[in-house]
C-alpha positions in Angstrom: 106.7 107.6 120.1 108.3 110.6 121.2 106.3 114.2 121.1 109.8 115.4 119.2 108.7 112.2 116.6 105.2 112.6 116.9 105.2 116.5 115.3 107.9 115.3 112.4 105.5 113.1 111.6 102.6 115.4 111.5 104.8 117.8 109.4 105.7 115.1 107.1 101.8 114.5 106.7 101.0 118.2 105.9 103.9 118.4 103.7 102.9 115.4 101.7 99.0 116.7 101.1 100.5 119.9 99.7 99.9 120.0 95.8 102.2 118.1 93.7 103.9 121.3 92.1 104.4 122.9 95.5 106.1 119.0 96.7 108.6 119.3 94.1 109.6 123.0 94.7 110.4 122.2 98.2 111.9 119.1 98.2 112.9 117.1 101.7 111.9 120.8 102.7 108.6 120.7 102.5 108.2 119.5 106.2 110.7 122.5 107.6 110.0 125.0 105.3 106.1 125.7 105.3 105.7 128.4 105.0 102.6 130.4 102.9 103.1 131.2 99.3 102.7 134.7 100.4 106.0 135.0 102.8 107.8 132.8 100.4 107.5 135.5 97.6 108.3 138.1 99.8 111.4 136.1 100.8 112.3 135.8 97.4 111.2 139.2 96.3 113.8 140.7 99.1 116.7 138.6 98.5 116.6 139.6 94.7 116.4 143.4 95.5 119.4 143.3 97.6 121.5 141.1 95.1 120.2 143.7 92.6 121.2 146.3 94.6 124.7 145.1 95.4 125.5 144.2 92.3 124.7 147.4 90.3 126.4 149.3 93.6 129.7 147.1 92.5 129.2 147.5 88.9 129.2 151.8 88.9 131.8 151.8 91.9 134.0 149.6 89.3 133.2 152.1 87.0 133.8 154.8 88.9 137.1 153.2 89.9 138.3 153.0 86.4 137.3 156.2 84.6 137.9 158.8 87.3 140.5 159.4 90.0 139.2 158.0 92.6 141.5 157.7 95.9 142.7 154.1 97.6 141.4 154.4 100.5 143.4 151.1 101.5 146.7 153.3 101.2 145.4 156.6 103.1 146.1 155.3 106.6 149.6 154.6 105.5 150.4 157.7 103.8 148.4 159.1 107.2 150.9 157.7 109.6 154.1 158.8 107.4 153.1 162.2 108.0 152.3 161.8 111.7 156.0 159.9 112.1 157.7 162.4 110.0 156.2 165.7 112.5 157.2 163.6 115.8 160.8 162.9 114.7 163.4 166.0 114.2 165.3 165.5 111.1 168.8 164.2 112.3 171.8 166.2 111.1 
């Protein structure tokens, strides 16, 4: 065997003594992903505070957008470079 074989099949071996519960959360992962229980929930303790955090940022800027005059900041740089074309041409007569 290969040493690239040789350490999937270790990994397979330490992924099939972990506890039954722990088998069927990870899936075919279990080899790859091995990580400890610790680092897994601060993984998934960090991935839901920013999908909090986005999504309550989205919700009040909707808000926001709806209920008070908020400016399009997409049309600015147009309405921008109307004013800088209209100060470099003389009005033709």
């Amino acid at each position: 065997m290969t040493a690239a074989r040789e350490t999937a099949v270790q990994e397979m071996d330490k992924a099939a003594t972990l506890p039954e519960q722990q088998r069927v959360l990870l899936g075919n992962w279990g080899a790859i992903v091995n990580f400890p229980q610790a680092l897994r929930a601060l993984l998934a303790d960090t991935v839901l505070q920013f999908l909090l955090g986005f999504t309550l940022g989205n919700v009040v800027g909707m808000y926001l957008a709806q209920n008070y005059d908020i400016p399009n900041l997409s049309k600015k740089p147009e309405e921008i470079k109307k004013d800088v074309d209209a100060k470099k041409k003389p009005p033709s007569s």
